[in-house]
C-alpha positions as CSV (number, residue, x, y, z in Angstrom):
1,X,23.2,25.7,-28.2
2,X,19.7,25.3,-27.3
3,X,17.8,26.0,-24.7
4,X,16.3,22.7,-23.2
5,X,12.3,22.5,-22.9
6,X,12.7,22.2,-19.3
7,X,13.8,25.4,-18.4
8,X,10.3,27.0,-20.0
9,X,8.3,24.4,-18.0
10,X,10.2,25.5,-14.8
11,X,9.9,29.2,-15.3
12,X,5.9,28.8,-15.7
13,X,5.9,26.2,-12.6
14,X,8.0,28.9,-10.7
15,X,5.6,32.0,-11.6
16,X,2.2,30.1,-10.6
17,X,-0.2,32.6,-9.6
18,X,0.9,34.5,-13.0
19,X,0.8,31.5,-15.2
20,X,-2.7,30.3,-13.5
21,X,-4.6,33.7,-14.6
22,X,-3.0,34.1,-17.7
23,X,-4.2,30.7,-18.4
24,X,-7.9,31.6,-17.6
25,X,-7.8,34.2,-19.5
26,X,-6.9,32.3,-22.6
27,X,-9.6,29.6,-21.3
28,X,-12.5,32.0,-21.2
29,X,-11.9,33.3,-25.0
30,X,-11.4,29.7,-26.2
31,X,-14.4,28.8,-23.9
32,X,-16.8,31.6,-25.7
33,X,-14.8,30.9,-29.3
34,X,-15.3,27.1,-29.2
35,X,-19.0,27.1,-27.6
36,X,-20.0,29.4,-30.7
37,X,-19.1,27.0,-33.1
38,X,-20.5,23.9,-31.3
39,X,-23.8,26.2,-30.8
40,X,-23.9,26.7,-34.7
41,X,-23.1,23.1,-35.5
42,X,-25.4,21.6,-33.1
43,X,-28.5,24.0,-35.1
44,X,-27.0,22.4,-38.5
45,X,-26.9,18.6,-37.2
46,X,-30.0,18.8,-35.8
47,X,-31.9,20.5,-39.1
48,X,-29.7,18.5,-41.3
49,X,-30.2,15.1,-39.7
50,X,-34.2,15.9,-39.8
51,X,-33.9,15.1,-43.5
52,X,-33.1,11.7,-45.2
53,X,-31.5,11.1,-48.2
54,X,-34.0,9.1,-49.8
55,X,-37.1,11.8,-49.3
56,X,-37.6,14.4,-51.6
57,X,-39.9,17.2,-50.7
58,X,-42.0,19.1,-53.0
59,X,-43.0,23.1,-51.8
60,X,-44.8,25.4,-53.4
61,X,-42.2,27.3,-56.1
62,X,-40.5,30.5,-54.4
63,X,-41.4,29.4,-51.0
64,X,-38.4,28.8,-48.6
65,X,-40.3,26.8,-46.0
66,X,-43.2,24.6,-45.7
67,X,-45.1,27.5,-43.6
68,X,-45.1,29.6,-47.1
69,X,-45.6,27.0,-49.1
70,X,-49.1,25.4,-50.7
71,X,-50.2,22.2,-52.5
72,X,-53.3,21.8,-53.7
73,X,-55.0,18.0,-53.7
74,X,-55.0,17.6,-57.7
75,X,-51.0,18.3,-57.7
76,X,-50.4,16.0,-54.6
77,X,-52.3,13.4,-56.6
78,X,-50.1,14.0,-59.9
79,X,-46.7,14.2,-57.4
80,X,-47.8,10.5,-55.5
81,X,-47.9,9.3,-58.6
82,X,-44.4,9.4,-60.5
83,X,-43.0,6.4,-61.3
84,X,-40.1,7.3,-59.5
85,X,-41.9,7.0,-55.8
86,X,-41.6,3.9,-54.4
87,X,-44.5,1.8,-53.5
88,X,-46.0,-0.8,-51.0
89,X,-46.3,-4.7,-51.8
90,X,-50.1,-3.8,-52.3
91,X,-49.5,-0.6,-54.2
92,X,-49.6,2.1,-51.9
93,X,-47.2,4.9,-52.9
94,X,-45.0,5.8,-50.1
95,X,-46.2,9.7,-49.8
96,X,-46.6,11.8,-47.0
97,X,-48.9,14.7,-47.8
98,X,-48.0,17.7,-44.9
99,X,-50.2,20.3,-43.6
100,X,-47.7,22.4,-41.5
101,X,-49.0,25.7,-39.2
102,X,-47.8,27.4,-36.3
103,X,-49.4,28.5,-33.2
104,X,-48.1,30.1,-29.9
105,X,-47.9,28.2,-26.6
106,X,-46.8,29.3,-23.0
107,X,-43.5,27.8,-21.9
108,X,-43.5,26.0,-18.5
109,X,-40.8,27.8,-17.1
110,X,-40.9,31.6,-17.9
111,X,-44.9,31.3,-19.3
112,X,-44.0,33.0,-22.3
113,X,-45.2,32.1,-25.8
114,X,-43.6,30.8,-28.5
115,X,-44.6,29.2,-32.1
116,X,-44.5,25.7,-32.2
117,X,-45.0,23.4,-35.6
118,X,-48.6,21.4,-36.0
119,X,-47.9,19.3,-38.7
120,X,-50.4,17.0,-39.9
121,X,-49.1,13.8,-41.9
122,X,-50.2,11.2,-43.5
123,X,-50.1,7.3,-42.3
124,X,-47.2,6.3,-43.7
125,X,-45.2,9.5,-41.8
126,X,-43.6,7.5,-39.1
127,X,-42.9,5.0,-41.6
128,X,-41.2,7.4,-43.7
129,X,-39.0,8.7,-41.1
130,X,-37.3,6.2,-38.8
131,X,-36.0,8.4,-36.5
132,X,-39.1,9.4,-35.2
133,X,-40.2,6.8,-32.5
134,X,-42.8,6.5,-30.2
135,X,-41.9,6.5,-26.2
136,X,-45.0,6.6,-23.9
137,X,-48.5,6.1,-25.2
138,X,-50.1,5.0,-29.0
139,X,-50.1,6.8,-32.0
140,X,-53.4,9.0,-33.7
141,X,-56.5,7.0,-34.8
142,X,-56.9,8.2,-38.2
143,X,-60.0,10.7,-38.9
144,X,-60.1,11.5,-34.8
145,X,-58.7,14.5,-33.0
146,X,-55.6,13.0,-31.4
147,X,-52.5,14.3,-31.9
148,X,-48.9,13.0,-30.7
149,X,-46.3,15.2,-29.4
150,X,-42.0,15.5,-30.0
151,X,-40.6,15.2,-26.4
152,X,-39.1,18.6,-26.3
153,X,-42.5,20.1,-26.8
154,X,-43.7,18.1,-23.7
155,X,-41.0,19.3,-21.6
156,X,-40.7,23.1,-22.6
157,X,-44.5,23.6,-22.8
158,X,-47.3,24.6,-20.8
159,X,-49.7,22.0,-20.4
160,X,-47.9,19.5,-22.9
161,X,-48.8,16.0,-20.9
162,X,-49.7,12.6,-22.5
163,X,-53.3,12.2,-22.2
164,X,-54.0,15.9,-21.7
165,X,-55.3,18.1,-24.4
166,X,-54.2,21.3,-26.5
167,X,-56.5,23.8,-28.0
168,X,-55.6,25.3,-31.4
169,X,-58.1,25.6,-34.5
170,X,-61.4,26.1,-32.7
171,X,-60.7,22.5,-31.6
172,X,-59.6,20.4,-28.2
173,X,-56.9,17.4,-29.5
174,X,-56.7,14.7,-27.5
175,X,-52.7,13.9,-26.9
176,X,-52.0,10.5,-27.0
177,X,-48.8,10.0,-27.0
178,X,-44.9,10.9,-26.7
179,X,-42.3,10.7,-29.9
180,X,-38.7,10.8,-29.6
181,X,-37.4,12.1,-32.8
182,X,-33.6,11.6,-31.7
183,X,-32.2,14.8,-32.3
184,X,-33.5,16.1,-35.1
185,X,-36.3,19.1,-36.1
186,X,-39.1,16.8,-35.3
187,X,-38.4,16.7,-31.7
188,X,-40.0,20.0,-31.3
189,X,-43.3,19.4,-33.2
190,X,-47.3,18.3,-32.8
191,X,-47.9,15.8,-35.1
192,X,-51.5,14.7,-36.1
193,X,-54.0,13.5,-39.1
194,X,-53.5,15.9,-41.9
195,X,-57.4,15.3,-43.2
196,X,-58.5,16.7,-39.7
197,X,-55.9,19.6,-38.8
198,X,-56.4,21.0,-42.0
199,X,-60.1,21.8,-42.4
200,X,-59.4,23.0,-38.6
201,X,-57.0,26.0,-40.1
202,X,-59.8,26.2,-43.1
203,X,-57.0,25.0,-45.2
204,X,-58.2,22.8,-48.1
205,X,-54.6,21.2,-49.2
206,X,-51.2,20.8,-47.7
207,X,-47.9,22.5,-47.2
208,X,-45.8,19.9,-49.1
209,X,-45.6,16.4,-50.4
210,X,-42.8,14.2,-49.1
211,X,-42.1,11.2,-51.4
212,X,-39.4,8.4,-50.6
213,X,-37.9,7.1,-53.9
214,X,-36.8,4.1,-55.5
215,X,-33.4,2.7,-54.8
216,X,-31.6,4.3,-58.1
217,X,-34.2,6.7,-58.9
218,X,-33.1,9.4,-61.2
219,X,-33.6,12.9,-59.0
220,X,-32.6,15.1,-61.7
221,X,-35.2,14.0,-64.0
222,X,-37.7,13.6,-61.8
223,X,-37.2,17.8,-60.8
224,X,-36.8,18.4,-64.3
225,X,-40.1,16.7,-65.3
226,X,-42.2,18.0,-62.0
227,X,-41.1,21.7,-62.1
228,X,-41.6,21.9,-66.3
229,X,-45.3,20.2,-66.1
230,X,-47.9,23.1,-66.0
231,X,-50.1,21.8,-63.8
232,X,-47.3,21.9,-61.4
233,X,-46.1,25.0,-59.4
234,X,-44.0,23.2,-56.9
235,X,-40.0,22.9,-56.8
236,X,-37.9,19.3,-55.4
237,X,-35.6,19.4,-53.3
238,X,-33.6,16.3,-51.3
239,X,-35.3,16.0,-47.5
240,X,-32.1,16.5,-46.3
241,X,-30.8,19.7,-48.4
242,X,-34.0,21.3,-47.5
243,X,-33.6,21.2,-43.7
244,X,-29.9,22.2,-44.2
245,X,-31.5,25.2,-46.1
246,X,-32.8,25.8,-42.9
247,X,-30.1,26.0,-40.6
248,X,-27.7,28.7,-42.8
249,X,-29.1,31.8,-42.2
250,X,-29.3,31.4,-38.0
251,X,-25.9,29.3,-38.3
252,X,-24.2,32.1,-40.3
253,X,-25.1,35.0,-37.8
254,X,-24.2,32.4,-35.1
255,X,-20.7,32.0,-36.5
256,X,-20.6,35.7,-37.3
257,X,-21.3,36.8,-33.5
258,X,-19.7,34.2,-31.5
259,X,-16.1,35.1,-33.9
260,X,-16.6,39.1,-33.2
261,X,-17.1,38.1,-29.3
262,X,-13.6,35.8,-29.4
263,X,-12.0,38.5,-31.5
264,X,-12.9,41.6,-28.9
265,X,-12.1,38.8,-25.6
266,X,-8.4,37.7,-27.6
267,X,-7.4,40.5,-27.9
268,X,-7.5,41.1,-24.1
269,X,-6.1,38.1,-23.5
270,X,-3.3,38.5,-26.2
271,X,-2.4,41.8,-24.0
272,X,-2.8,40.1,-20.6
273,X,-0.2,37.1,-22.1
274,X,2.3,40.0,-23.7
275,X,2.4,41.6,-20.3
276,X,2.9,38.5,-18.7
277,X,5.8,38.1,-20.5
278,X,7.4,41.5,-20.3
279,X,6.8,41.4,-16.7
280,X,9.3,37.8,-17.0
281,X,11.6,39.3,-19.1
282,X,12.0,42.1,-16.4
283,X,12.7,40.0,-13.7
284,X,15.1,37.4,-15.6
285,X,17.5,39.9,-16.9
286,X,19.9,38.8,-15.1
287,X,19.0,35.2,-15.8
288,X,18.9,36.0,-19.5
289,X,22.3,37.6,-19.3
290,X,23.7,34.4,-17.6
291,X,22.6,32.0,-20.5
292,X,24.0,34.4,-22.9
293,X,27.0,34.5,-21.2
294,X,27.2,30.5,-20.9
295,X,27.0,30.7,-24.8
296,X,23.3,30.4,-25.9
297,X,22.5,32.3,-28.8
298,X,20.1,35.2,-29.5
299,X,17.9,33.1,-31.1
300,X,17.6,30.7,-28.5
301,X,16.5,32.6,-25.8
302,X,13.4,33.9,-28.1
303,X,12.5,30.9,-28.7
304,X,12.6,29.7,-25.3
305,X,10.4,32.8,-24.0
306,X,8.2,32.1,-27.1
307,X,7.7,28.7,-26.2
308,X,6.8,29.7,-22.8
309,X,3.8,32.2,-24.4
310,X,2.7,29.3,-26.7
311,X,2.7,26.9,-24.1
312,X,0.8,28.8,-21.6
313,X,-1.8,29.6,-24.4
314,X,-2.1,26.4,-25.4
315,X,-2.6,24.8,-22.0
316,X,-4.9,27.6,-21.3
317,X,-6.8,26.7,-24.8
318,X,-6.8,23.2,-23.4
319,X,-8.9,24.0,-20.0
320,X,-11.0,26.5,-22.6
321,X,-12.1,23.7,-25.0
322,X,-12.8,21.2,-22.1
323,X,-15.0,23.7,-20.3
324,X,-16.9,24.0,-23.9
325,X,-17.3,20.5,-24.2
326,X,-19.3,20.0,-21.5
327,X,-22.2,22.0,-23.2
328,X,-22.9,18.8,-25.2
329,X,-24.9,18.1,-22.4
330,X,-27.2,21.5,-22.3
331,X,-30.0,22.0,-24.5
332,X,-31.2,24.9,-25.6
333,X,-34.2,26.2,-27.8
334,X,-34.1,29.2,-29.9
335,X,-36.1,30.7,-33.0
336,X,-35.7,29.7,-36.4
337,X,-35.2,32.6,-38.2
338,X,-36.7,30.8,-41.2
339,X,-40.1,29.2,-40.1
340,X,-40.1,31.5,-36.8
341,X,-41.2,28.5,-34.8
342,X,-39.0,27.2,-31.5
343,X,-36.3,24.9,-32.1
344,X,-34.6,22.8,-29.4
345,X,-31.1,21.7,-30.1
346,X,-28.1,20.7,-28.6
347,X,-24.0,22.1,-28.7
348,X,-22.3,19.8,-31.0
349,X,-18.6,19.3,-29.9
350,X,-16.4,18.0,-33.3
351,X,-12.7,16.8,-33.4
352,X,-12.6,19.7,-35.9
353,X,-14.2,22.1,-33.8
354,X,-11.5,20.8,-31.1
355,X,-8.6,21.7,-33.2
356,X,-9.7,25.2,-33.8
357,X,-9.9,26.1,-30.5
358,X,-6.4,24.6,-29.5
359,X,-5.2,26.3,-33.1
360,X,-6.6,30.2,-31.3
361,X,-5.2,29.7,-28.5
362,X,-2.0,28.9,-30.0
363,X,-1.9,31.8,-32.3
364,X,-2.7,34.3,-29.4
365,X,-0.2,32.7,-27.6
366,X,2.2,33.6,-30.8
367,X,1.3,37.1,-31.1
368,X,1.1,37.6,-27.6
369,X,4.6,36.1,-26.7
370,X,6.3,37.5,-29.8
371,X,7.3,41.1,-29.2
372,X,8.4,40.0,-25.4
373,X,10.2,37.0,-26.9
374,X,11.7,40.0,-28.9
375,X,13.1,41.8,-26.2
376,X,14.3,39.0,-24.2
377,X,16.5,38.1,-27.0
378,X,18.4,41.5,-27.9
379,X,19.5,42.0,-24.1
380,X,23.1,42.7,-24.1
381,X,24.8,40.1,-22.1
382,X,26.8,43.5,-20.2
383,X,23.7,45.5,-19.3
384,X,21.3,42.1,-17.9
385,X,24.6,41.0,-15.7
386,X,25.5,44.8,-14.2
387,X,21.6,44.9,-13.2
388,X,22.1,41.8,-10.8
């Protein structure tokens, strides 16, 4: 016979105060487990959605960022010019050349500094990137010092208000106006003429070349052409595979440290569910000797007690991976470990990220419940009646 589900849902119902704090233990390692990976997929969404499909970007060969990396004018003539970039009704190639720096800013809150991205574009920028959209004031006059700002950069930083100004190359810039870039990497730069910031940083050409190309455009051939050409010492790479480029090496140690923490917190919570479980086993013997005696097999009564471990996991995962989930709504800003300038992101909750929460808590429930289950199951039906 088996042992109806009931009887483990009345048993946890019965031993409340127990079944509530093993259930927030189990909640707080899901909670740090499943708020690691939502931290590392919101840095990857963010990075990766920064990129379109139909930009390429050409950097300077060996460099992994546009703060390494160097164009000179002659080669961001020879790059606007492949017949795979797509053009403008009156010719116009649709380029933008970059001129990406960092300088340091006080925050607003804790007056720190941090690096932030000045990244001067070309006209057709916004154009290029859609996602990018302006919310409160105009864009740049072309060949003036104006410069627009990504709203994260006007709400972390010192100073950061439309119509104020910012300092940075010897030079006051006028800001103008607000951009939402909806998410992405862009949110948390200056934008501004690339002709003017430039000469500012005594830089005579850009960081990188973004080209949007023709619908059907053959990528391959066009990197294969570009990086064999000699006068060219640049490498291609999709928009959006360069910003994902970005996000590894900070997602990876992410992943790394927020799986050690779970790991060390689990196994507390494994032992805090196993003891649990002893402790019910001790004070059901009698009870387990009864539903031996009225025929239930060994087997039965382990799974019934393992059951209970897995369910109390399990609902304790539950309350973990809500808890998490309301971190969607925080954002954060931490350094890119690749371009070392702040980066303001959001947690990213996933239906996949869901189920591997639900999935560890139901696994510490399993090893937790398991040698307890164990026991519960090899009582002789003599010995757990004599001890009523």
């Amino acid at each position: 016979m088996k042992i109806p589900l009931s009887y483990s849902f009345r048993n946890l119902w019965t031993r409340r105060l127990t079944t509530i704090l093993t259930m927030l233990g189990v909640a707080l390692v899901v909670f740090v487990f499943v708020a690691s990976l939502m931290l590392a997929d919101g840095l990857k969404k963010t990075l990766v959605s920064t990129g379109l499909d139909e930009n390429v970007i050409a950097i300077r060969r060996s460099s992994q960022t546009e703060v390494q990396s160097g164009v000179n004018r002659e080669q961001a003539n020879i790059l606007r010019a492949a017949p795979e970039v797509e053009t403008k009704p009156d010719g116009t190639p649709v380029v933008t050349n970059d001129m990406v720096v960092l300088i340091s800013l006080p925050k607003r809150v804790s007056q720190q500094p941090s690096n932030v991205v000045i990244r001067g574009v070309s006209p057709l920028a916004m154009e290029m990137r859609p996602q990018v959209k302006l919310i409160e004031g105009g864009l740049w006059k072309t060949g003036t010092q104006e410069i627009i700002i990504g709203k994260s950069i006007q709400q972390r930083f010192e100073g950061c208000d439309l119509n104020g100004t910012m300092r940075f190359g010897s030079t006051d810039w006028k800001i103008v106006g607000v951009f939402d870039a909806g998410k992405t990497g862009f949110d948390s730069e200056v934008w501004g003429d690339a002709d003017i910031i430039a000469p500012a940083f005594r830089r005579d050409g850009f960081s990188s070349v973004t080209m949007r190309l023709r619908p059907g455009a053959d990528v391959e051939a066009l990197k294969t052409r570009i990086e064999s050409d000699p006068r060219l010492t640049v490498e291609l790479k999709r928009e959006k595979q360069y910003y994902a480029d970005q996000s590894r090496t900070l997602a990876l140690f992410i992943n790394i440290l927020g799986t050690l923490v779970s790991v060390v917190f689990s196994l507390g919570a494994m032992i805090g569910a196993m003891i649990t479980m002893y402790a019910a086993v001790s004070n059901r013997t009698t009870e387990i000797g009864t539903l031996r005696a009225l025929g239930f097999r060994r087997r039965s009564v382990l799974g019934a007690f393992l059951f209970e471990a897995i369910l109390l996991s399990f609902l304790g995962g539950l309350m973990g991976v809500a808890a998490s989930s309301l971190m969607q709504f925080v954002r954060i800003s931490t350094t890119n470990w690749d371009t070392f300038a702040e980066l303001a992101f959001h947690f990213n909750v996933t239906p996949g990220i869901i189920l591997s929460g639900v999935a560890f808590a139901v696994v510490m429930g399993i090893v937790g419940g398991f040698l307890p289950a164990i026991r519960a199951s090899r009582l002789k039906i003599v010995d757990a009646l004599r001890s009523a």
